[in-house]
N, C-alpha and C positions, 0 to 999 in steps of 0.2 A: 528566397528561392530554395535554400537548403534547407529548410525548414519546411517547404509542402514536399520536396522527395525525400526529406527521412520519414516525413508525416506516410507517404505513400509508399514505403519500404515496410515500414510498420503495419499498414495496416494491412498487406499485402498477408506479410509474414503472420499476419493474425489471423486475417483469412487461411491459410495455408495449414495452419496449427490444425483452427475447427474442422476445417472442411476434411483434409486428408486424400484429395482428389488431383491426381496430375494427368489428367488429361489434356492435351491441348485447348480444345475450346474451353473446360471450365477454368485453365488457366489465365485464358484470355481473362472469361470473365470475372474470375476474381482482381484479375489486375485492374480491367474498366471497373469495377466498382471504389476501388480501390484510389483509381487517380479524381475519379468522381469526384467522392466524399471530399478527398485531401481541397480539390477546388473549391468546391463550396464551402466548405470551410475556410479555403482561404478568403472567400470573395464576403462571405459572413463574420470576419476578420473574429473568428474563435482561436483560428489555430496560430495562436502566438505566440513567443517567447516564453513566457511562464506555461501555457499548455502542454505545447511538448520541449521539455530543456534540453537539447543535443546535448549542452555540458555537462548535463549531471548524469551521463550514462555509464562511464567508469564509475561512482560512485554507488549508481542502483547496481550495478553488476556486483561490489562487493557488500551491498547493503542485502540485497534479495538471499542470497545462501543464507545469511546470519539469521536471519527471518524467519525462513523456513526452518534453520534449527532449533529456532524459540520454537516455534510451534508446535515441531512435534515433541520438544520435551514439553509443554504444556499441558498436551493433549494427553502425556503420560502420567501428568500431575491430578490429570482429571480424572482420567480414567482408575486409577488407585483410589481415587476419592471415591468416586460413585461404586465403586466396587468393595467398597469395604463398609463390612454390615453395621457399622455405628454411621454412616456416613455425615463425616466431619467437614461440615462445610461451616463456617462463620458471613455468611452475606455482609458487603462493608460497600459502601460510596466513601471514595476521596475525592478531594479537590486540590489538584495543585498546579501550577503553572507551567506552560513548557516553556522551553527555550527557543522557538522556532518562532521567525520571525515573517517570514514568507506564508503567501496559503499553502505554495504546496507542501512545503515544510509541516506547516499543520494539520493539513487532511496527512500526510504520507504518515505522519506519529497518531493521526485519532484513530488511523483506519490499519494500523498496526497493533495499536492495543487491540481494537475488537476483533482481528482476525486471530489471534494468540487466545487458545481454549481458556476459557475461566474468568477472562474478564472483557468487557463491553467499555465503549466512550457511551457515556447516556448524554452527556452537552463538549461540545468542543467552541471553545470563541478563543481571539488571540490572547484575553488577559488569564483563564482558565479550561483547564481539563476536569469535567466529573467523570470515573472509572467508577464500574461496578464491578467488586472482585465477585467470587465464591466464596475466597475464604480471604482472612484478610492480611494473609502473608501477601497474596499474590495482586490484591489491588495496592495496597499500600510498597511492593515491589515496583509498582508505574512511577514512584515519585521518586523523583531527582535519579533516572535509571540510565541506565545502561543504551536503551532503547532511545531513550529523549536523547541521546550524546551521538548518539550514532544517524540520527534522523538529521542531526542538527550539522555534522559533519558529511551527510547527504546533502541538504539542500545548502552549502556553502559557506557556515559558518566554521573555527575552528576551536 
């Protein structure tokens, strides 16, 4: 039962971000959509345990900021790149293993590398990771990183 009202607190709050509307009625309505969805999901038994983790919310709280600081130093890694008139990029694919043992462990680190400017997940499965850097500082930076320890200390391992 705690799991379809954080399901529908979430999605509320999701609604709320997009919309930007507090009017009474559309309040209503984003809420009835909201307890909707959370139902039917419940009743299409998706919204489980592993879907939404309540547990691991202190964790994305302090995972999310670090994130976002990867990225935009990334995005300033790139941007010096494409801005400078030799433009030095070395294209590279790695392959190396995560640590993450959970799915969501390993979507949260496939879909982490490719949101960080300059490098993309091209295959993610649980025995390996193929990354595509720009250059190949920055893909060969995916292995054995910083990133992979902190996903991994996200979804529950230490």
């Amino acid at each position: 039962m705690i799991q379809t009202l954080s399901l529908v607190a979430s999605l509320f709050a999701f609604w709320l971000l997009l919309s930007g509307y507090f009017e009474a009625f559309l309040l209503a309505a984003g809420l009835g959509s909201a307890v909707a969805v959370a139902l039917f999901a419940r009743r299409m038994h998706v919204a489980d345990r592993e879907g939404l983790p309540i547990d691991r919310s202190l964790q994305a709280v302090l995972y999310w900021p670090w994130l976002v600081v990867e990225i935009l130093k990334s995005g300033w890694t790139v941007t010096r790149i494409i801005l400078d008139p030799r433009l030095p990029i070395s294209p590279t694919m790695v392959r190396f293993r995560p640590s993450q043992r959970s799915t969501v462990g390993l979507v949260t680190h496939a879909n982490s590398i490719t949101l960080t400017p300059g490098t993309l997940t091209v295959e993610a499965s649980e025995s390996e990771f193929v990354v595509h850097g720009l250059t190949t500082a920055g893909a060969e930076g995916c292995i054995d990183s910083e990133m992979d320890r902190r996903v991994s200390r996200f979804e529950g391992q230490r």
